[in-house]
DRENRO-767824 format. One record per residue (C-alpha): residue in three letters; z, y, x. Coordinates in Angstrom, 3 decimals. Each point is the difference from the previous one (the first is absolute). Example, Ala and Ser with C-alpha at 12.3 -4.5 7.8 and 13.67 -1.06 7.14 Angstrom:
! residues 2
type|c3|c2|c1
ALA|7.800|-4.500|12.300
SER|-0.660|3.440|1.370
END
This chain:
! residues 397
type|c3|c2|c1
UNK|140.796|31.035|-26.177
UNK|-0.129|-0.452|3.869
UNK|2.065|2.004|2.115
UNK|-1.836|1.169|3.331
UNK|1.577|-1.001|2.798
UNK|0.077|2.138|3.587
UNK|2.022|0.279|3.422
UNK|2.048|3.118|0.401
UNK|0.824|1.370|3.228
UNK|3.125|2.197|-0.126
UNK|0.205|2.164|3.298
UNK|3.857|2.272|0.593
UNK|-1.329|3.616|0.397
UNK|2.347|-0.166|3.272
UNK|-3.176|-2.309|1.398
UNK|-2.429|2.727|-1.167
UNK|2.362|3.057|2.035
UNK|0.435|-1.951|3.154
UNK|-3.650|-0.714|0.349
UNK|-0.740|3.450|-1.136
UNK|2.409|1.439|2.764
UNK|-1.240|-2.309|2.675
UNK|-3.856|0.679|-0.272
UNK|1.028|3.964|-0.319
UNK|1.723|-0.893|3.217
UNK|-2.280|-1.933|1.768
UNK|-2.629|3.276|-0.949
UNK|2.136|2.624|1.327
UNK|0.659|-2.418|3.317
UNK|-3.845|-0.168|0.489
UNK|-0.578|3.902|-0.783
UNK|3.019|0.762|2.321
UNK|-1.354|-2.076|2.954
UNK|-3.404|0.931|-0.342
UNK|0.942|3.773|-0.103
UNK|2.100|-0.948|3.289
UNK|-2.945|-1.816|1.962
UNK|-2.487|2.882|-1.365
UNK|2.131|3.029|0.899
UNK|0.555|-1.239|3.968
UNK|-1.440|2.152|2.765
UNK|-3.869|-2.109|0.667
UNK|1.475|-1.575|3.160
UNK|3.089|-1.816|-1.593
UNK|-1.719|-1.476|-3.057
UNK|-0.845|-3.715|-0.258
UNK|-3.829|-0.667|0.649
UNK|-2.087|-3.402|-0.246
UNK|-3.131|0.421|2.158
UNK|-1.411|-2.592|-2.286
UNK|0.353|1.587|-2.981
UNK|-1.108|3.506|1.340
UNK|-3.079|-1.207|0.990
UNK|-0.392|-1.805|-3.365
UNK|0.461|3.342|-1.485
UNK|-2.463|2.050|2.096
UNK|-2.377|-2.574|-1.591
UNK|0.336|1.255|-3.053
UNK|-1.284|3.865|0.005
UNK|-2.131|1.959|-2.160
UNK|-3.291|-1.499|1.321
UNK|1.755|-3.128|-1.383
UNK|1.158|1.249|-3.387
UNK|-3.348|1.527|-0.279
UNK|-2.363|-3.271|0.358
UNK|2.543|-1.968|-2.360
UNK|-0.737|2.823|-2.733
UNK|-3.866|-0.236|0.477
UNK|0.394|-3.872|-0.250
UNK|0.975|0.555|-3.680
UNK|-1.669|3.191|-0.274
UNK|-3.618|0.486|1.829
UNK|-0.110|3.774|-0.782
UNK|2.765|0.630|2.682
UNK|-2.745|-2.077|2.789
UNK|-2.861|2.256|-1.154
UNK|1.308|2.595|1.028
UNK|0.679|-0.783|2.816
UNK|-2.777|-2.870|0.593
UNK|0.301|-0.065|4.328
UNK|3.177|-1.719|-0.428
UNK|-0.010|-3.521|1.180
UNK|1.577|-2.226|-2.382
UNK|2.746|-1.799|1.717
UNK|0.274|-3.890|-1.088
UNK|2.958|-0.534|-2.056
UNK|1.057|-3.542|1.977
UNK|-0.086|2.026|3.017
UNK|2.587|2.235|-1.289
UNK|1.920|-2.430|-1.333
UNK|0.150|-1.988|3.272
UNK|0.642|3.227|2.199
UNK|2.942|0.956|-2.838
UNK|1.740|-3.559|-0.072
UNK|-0.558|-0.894|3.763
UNK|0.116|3.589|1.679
UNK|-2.700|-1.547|2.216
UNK|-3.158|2.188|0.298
UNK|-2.666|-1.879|1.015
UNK|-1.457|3.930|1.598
UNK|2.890|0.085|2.270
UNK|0.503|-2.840|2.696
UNK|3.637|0.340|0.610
UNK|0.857|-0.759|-3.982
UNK|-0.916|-3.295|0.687
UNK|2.380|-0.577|2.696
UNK|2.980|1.459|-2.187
UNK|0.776|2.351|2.571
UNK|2.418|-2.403|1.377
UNK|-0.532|-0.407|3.281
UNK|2.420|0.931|2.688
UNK|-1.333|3.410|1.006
UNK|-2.954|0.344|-2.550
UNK|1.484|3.063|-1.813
UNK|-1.133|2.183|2.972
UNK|-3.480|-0.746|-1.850
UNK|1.074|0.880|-3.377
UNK|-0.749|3.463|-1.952
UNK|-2.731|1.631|-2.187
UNK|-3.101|1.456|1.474
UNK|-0.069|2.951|-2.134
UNK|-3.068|1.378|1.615
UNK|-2.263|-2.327|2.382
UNK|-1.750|1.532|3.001
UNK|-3.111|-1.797|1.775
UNK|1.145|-3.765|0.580
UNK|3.403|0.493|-1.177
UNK|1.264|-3.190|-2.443
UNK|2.992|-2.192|-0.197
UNK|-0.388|-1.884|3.036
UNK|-0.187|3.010|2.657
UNK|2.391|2.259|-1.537
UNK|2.158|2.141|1.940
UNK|3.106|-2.286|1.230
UNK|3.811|1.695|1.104
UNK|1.657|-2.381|2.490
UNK|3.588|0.327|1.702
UNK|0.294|-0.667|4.030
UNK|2.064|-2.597|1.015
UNK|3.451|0.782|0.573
UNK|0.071|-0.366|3.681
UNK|-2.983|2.942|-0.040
UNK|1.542|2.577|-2.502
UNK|3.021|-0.234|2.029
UNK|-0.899|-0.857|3.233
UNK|0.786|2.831|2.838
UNK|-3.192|-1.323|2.158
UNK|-3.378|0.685|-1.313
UNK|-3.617|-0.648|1.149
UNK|-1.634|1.638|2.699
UNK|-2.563|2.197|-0.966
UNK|-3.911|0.218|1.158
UNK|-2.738|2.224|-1.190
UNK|1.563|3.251|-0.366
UNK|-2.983|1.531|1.372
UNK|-0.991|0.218|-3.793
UNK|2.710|2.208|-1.328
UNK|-0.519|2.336|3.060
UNK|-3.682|0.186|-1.231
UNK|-0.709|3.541|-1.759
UNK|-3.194|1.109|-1.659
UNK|-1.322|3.310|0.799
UNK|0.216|1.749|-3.489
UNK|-0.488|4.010|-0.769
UNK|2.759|1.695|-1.328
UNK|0.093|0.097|-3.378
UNK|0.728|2.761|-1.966
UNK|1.292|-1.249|-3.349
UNK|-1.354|2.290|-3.305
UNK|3.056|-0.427|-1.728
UNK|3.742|-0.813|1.015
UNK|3.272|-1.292|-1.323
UNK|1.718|3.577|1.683
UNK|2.000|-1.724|2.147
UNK|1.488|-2.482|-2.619
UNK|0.452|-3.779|0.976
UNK|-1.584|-1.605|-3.162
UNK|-0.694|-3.727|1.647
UNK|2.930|-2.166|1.360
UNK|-1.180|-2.777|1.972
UNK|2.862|-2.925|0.749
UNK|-0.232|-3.606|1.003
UNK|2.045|-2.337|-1.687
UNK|-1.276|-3.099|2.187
UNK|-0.107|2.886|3.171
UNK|0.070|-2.673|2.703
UNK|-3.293|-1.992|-1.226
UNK|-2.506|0.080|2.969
UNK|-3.185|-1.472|1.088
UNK|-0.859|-3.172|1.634
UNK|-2.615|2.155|2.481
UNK|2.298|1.949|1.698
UNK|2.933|-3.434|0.363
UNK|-0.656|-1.632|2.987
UNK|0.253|-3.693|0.124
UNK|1.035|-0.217|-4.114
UNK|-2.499|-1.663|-2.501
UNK|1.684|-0.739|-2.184
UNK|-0.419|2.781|-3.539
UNK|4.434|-1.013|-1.012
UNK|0.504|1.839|3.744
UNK|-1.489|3.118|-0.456
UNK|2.394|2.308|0.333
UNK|1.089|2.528|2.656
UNK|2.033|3.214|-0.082
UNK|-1.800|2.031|1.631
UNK|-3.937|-0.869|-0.697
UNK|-0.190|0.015|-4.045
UNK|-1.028|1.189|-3.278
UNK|1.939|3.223|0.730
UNK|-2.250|0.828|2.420
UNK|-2.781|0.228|-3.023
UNK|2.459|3.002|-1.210
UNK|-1.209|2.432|2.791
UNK|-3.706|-0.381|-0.755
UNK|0.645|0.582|-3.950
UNK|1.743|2.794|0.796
UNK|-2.231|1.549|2.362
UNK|-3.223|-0.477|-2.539
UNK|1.800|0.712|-2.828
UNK|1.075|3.515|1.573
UNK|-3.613|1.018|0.806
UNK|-0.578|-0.442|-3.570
UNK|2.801|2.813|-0.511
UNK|2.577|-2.813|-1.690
UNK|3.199|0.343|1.877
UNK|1.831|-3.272|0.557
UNK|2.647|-1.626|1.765
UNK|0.606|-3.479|1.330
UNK|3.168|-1.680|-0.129
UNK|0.710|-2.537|2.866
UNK|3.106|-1.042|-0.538
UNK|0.785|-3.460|1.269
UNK|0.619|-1.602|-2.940
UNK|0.192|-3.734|1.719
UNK|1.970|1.097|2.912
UNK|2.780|1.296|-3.242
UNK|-0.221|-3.543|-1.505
UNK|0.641|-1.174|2.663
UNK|3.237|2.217|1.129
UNK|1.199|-0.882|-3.474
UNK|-0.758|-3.352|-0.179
UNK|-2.057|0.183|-2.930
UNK|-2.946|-2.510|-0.201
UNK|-3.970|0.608|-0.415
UNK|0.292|0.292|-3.412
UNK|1.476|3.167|-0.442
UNK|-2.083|1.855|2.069
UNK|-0.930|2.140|-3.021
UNK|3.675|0.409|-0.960
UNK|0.456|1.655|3.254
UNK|-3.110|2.201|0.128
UNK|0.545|1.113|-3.456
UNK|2.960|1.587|1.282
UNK|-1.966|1.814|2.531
UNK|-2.715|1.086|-2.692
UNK|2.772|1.422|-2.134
UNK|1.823|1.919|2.469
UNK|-3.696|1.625|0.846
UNK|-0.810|0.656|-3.548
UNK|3.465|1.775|-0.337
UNK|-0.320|1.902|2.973
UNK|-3.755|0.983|-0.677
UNK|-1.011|0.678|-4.024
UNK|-3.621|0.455|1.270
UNK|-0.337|-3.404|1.182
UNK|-2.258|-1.096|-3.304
UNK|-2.242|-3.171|1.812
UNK|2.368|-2.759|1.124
UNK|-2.340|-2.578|2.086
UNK|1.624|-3.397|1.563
UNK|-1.909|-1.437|2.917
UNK|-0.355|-3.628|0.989
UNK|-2.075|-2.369|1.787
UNK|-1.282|-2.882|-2.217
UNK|0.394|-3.674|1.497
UNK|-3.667|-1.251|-0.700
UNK|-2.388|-0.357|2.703
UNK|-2.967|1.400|1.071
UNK|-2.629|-1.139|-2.329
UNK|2.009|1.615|-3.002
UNK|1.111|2.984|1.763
UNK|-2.905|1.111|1.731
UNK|-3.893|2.075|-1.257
UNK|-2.775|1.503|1.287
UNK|-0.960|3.138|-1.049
UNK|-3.466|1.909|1.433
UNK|0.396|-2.468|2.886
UNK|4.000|0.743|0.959
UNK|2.918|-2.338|-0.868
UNK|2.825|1.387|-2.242
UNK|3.114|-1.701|-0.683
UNK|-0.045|-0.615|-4.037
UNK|2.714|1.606|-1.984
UNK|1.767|-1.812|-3.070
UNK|2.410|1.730|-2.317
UNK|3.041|-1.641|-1.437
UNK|2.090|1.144|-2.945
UNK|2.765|-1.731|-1.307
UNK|0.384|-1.593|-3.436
UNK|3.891|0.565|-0.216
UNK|-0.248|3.476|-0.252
UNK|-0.138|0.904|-3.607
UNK|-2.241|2.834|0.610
UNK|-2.263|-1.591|2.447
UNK|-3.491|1.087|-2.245
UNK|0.561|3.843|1.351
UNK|0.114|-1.288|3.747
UNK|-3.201|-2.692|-0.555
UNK|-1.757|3.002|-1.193
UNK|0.382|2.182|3.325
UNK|-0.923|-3.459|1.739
UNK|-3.034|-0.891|-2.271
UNK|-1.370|4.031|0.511
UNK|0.296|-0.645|3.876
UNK|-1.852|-3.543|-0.198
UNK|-2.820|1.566|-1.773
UNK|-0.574|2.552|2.216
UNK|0.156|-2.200|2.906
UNK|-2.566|-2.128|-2.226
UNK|-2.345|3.351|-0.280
UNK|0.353|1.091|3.814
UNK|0.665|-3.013|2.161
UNK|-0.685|-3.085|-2.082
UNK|1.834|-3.403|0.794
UNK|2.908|2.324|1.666
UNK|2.361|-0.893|-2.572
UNK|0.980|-3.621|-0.983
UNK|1.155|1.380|-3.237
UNK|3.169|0.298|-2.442
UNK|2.801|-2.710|0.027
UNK|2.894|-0.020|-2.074
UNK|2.599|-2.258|1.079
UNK|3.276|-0.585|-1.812
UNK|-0.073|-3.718|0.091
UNK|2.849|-1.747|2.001
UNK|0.081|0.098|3.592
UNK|-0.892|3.797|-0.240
UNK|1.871|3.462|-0.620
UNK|-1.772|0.544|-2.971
UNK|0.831|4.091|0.277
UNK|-0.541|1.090|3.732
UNK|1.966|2.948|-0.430
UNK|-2.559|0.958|-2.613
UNK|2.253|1.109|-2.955
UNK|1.178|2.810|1.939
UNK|-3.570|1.883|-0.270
UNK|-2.938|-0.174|-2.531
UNK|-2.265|0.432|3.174
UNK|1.714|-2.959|2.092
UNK|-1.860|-2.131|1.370
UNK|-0.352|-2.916|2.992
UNK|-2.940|-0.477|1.712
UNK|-0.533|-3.127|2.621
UNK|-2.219|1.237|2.982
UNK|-1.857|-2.739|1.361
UNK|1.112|-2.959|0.967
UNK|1.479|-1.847|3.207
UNK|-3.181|-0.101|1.788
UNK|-1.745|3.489|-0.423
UNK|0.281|2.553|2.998
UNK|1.248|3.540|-0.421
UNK|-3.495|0.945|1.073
UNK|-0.950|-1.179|-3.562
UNK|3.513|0.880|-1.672
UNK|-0.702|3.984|1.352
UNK|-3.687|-0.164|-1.952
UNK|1.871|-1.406|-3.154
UNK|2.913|2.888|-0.053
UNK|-2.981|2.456|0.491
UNK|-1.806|-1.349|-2.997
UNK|3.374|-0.174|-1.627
UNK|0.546|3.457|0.039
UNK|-3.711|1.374|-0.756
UNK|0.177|-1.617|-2.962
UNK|3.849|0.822|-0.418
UNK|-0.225|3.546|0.451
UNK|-2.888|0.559|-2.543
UNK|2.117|-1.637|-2.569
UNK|2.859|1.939|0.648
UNK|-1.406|3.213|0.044
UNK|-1.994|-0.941|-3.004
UNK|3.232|-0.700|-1.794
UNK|1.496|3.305|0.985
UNK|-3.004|1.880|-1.852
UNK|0.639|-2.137|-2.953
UNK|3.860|1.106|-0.072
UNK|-1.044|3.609|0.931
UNK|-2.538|0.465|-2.855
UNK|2.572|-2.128|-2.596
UNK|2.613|3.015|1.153
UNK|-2.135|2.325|-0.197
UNK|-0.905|-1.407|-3.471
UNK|3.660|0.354|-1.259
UNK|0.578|3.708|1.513
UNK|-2.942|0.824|-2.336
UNK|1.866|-1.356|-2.848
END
């Protein structure tokens, strides 16, 4: 009889508890710190801009074609739907290059390139990745600087179309609904700057964006939509405090607050700027006069940035229906180099909007707030009858 022969392994059951208690361990660590990242406020948590954009790859168009791949019922019924080429998914996914978008190639790292990155939510005419709008600092001897340019051409903010009075149908009673501010408030035109050329020296604290404000506010009153415009000097605080460029919208947020706590009507909250592109991007013809374009920003930080892009997206359409090529279209920016929240989480109907650019005149900045506020004022009262008859709706029940 042969015996069978074998190799026994004897383990202590001391081995077995210790690596049962450090794997329990090393589970609990990971759950722990996870819960820790997950549950910090949006603008402390760690972020990879590679791996967000890897993940906005992946949606439910995505998900969607890989399920038809293996299943072709899911593609009939939906048969318009391009297939997408798997090695070009693959290749986007494992390189975050997209070979769609220009700057992906160049990794986004060169010095000052961030001011061209963001998501063009919604396009208007000849809008892409290559002309979007751009938010540049001055130089530090011009944001502080005591001496500024001489100006030339103020014969164009003196000039004043003769316009019959209108009486608006309907009215806010009084009630400042719109708050107009400036963030940027000391970005100006290179028109009205004698001798400067160059688009980093456009600035001036006198001639600026703010002067946009009165316009607004004068077309947006005929339409019966009481606003007010807020011209506080936000650069000339940074600059008593010694606070740099950067937190420009740390300071006007203050401002916004305070006016939001002193005024509950104040529902529209509407940041003006001047954009840094030239001409050819800034500038349309419409029925044979020239409008400064209008872009839209919202920021990406803000956690509930979808309710602000769709008060932005309504507007661009409208512009689209009434004066098309006005608008430049939707960007959302929360890459670095920018805010990436504008202020916007303190309203669901915040928004920024860049007016022109450093070339346009406010001859063609005045026809742009007047289209601005056409189109503004019929969404806004068409809003308020929605809310009225959803009131009215709930009385009844």
């Amino acid at each position: 009889m042969k015996r069978a022969s074998g190799t026994f392994v004897f383990v202590k059951g001391t081995s077995l508890l210790k690596a049962a208690a450090a794997l329990i361990l090393f589970m609990l660590l990971i759950f722990s710190i996870s819960g820790l990242l997950t549950s910090l406020k949006p603008q402390y948590r760690l972020t990879s801009a590679s791996v967000n954009q890897a993940a906005t790859n992946v949606n439910g168009e995505l998900l969607y074609q890989l399920m038809g791949w293996e299943n072709h019922h899911f593609l009939s019924v939906k048969p318009n739907t391009s297939e997408p080429k798997l090695t070009n998914i693959v290749f986007k996914l494992a390189s975050n290059i997209n070979l769609d978008d220009p700057r992906s190639l160049l990794g986004r790292e060169l010095p000052g390139f961030f001011q061209f990155d963001g998501q063009i939510l919604v396009a208007g005419e000849g809008t892409n990745y290559t002309n979007m709008p751009m938010e540049s600092a001055p130089p530090l001897e011009i944001m502080k600087a005591e001496r500024e340019a001489a100006l030339q051409n103020l014969e164009d903010l003196e000039k004043t179309e003769e316009r019959t009075p209108i009486t608006p149908g309907q009215t806010t009673g009084g009630r400042k609904v719109v708050y107009l501010y400036f963030s940027h408030n000391r970005e100006s035109y290179l028109p009205y700057l004698k001798g400067i050329n160059n688009p980093d020296f456009a600035y001036h604290s006198k001639i600026n964006v703010t002067n946009i404000g009165d316009r607004l506010k004068s077309r947006f009153e005929e339409q019966g939509i009481g606003t007010y415009v807020d011209k506080t000097d936000i650069q000339g605080n940074l600059n008593k405090k010694g606070l740099n460029y950067t937190q420009s919208y740390l300071e006007s947020r203050s401002v916004v607050q305070a006016a939001m706590a002193e005024n509950r009507d104040l529902r529209y909250i509407i940041d003006i700027h001047r954009d840094a592109s030239r001409k050819q991007a800034t500038t349309v013809t419409i029925n044979g006069k020239s409008f400064a374009r209008l872009a839209f920003i919202i920021g990406g930080k803000n956690p509930n940035y979808e309710k602000n892009y769709k008060l932005a997206e309504e507007l661009h359409n409208l512009l689209q229906k009434k004066y098309k090529g006005l608008s430049r279209g939707v960007i959302l920016k929360k890459g670095a180099g920018s805010n990436g929240v504008y202020n916007q989480n303190i309203s669901e109907n915040a928004i920024l909007i860049e007016f022109g650019g450093v070339d346009n005149t406010f001859e063609e900045l005045n026809r742009s707030a007047d289209a601005l506020a056409d189109v503004f004022s019929e969404y806004y009262w068409q809003a308020e009858k929605v809310n009225k008859d959803m009131e009215q709706s709930k009385t009844k029940q």
